[in-house]
N, C-alpha and C positions, 0 to 999 in steps of 0.2 A: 684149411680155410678157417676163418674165424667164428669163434665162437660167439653166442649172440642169448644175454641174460637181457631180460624182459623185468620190469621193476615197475606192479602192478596193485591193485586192489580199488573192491569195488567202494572202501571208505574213504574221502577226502580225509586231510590232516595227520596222514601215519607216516609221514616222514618219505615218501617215495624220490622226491626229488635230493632231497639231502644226503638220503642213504644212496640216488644214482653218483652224484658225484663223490661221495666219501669214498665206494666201491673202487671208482676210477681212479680217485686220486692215489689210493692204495696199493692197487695193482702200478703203479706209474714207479712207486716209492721199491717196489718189490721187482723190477725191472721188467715190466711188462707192458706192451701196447696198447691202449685200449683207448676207445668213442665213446663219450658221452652221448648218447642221443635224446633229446629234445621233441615231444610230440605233445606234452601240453599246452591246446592254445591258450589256456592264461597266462601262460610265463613269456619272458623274451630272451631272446638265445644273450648266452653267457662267453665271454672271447675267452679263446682260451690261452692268452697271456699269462704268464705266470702258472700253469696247471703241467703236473705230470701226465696229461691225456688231451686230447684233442674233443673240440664241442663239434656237433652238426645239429643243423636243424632240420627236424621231420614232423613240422606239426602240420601237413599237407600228405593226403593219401601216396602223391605222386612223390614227393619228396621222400617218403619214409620208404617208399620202395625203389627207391636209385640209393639209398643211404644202405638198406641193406643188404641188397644186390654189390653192390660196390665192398664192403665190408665182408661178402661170402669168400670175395676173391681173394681178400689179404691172408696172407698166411703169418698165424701164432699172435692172429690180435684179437681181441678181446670187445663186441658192443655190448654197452649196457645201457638201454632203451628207457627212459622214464614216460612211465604210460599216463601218469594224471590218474584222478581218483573220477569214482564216480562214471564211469565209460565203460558199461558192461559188455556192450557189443566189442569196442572197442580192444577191451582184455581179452576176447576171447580172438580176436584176428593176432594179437602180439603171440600169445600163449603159441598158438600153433606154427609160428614162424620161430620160435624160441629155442634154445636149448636146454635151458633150466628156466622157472619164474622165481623170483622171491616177492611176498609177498608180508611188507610191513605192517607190525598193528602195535597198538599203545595198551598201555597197563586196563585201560577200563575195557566192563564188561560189556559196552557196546562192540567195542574194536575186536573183542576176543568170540564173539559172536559170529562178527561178519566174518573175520578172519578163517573161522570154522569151515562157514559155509564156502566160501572160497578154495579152502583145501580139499572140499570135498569137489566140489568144480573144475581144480585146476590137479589132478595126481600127479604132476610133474612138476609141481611147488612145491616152496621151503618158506614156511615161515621165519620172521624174522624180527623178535623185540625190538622194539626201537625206540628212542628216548628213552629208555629203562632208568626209573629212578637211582638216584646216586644216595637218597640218603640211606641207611642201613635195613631201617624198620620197613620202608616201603618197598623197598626191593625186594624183602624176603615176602610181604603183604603178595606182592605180583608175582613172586615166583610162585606161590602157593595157590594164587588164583589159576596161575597157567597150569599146573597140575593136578590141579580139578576138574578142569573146564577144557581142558584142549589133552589129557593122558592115552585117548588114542592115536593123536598125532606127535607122539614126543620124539618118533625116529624123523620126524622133517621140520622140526624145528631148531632152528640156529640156535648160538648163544648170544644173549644181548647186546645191544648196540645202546650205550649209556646216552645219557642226555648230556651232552655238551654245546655251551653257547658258541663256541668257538665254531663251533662246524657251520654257522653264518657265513661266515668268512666265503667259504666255497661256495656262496648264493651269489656274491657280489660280482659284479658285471667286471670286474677285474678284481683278482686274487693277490693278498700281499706278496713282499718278496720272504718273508721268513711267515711259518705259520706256527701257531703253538706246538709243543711237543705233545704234550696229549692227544692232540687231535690227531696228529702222525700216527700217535701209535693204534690209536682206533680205527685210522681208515686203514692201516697195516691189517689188525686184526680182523675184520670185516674181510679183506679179498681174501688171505689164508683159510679164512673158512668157506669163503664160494672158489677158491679155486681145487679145495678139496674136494669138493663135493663134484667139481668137472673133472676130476681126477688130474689133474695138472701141478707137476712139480712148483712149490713154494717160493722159486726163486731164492734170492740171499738170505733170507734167514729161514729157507728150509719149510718143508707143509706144513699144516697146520696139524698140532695136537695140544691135546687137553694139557691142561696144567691144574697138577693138584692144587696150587697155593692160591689159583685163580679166584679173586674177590669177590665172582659172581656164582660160586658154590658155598650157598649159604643154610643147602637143606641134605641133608641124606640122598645119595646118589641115586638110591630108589624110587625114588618121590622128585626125583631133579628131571623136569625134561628139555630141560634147554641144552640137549646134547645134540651133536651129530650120532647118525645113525651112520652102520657099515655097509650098508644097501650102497645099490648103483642108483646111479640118477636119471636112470632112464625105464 
């Protein structure tokens, strides 16, 4: 039956909805099944013309439970639930119906905060950088923040998910017919790393592993916690 990631935090503005459909559309590029799911009532469902994954909407109790019930049945597809920020009760009903959570946060020490407390909340979460600065100097500022401040949690946190304007594109109530290549290749990189962590084969270009030449090692591997960890995910 299908597997069912949960894309949560108790902070607005960490990217939950962008990172749900980057996920999808990654997994889609990587030849895999997968639902977008929709349970934030601020937003309005997105068609899913032009996407390699199908949308639903479940921002209604009854709805998200025929959505995920329905999606238990499929076999080798993939939901990924955008839970909306700020819905504590909320996150904890996803979390428990979930199989993994990821759980976005941004360079500042607010974000790295709440994120904190979340991981302590959720033990069947994976942090996950997102917007991660692009220019050199700040990236490494953030990497070293998150090394300080999140070093007991470094076996469940991802590697970052850069800031790209491009990944808009996938908010838009219909999706172009070509998308940038960068963007391809981050929502690629993004499911290799949660399909890892479900332990599920990589698809065409294979699971995901580290890459030394990788732009976003830019501190001593010791002091670097935006790795994956060897642990299970459960």
């Amino acid at each position: 039956m299908a597997e069912i990631i949960c894309i949560i935090g108790n902070k607005g503005g960490t990217g939950k909805t962008t990172l749900s459909h980057m996920l999808c559309q990654g997994l889609g590029l990587l030849g895999h099944r997968s639902a977008c799911v929709l349970t934030d009532t601020s937003r309005e469902p997105l068609s899913p013309e032009g996407r390699r994954y199908i949308t639903a909407d479940a921002r209604t109790r009854e709805a998200l439970t025929k959505v995920v019930d329905k999606l238990r049945t499929l076999e080798d597809w993939i939901g990924v639930i955008d839970g909306g920020g700020n819905r504590t009760e909320m996150d904890r009903k996803l979390y428990a119906l979930s199989d993994i959570v990821l759980l976005p946060f941004r360079e500042s020490h607010e974000d790295i905060r709440t994120v904190v407390r979340d991981l302590e909340m959720f033990p069947r979460a994976y942090a996950v950088p997102s917007q991660w600065p692009a220019n050199a100097w700040q990236r490494d500022a953030a990497d070293r923040n998150v090394a300080l401040l999140m070093g007991a949690y470094r076996h469940r946190i991802l590697k970052p998910v850069g800031a790209l304007s491009a990944s808009k594109l996938l908010l838009q109530k219909q999706v172009p017919d070509q998308l940038p290549t960068p963007l391809a290749n981050a929502c690629r990189g993004l499911a290799r790393q949660v399909m890892h962590v479900l332990e599920i084969d990589g698809g065409e270009d294979g699971p995901f592993v580290d890459d030394e030449d990788d732009e976003s090692l830019h501190i001593p591997p010791a002091e670097m916690p935006l790795r994956l960890g060897q642990g299970v995910r459960r």
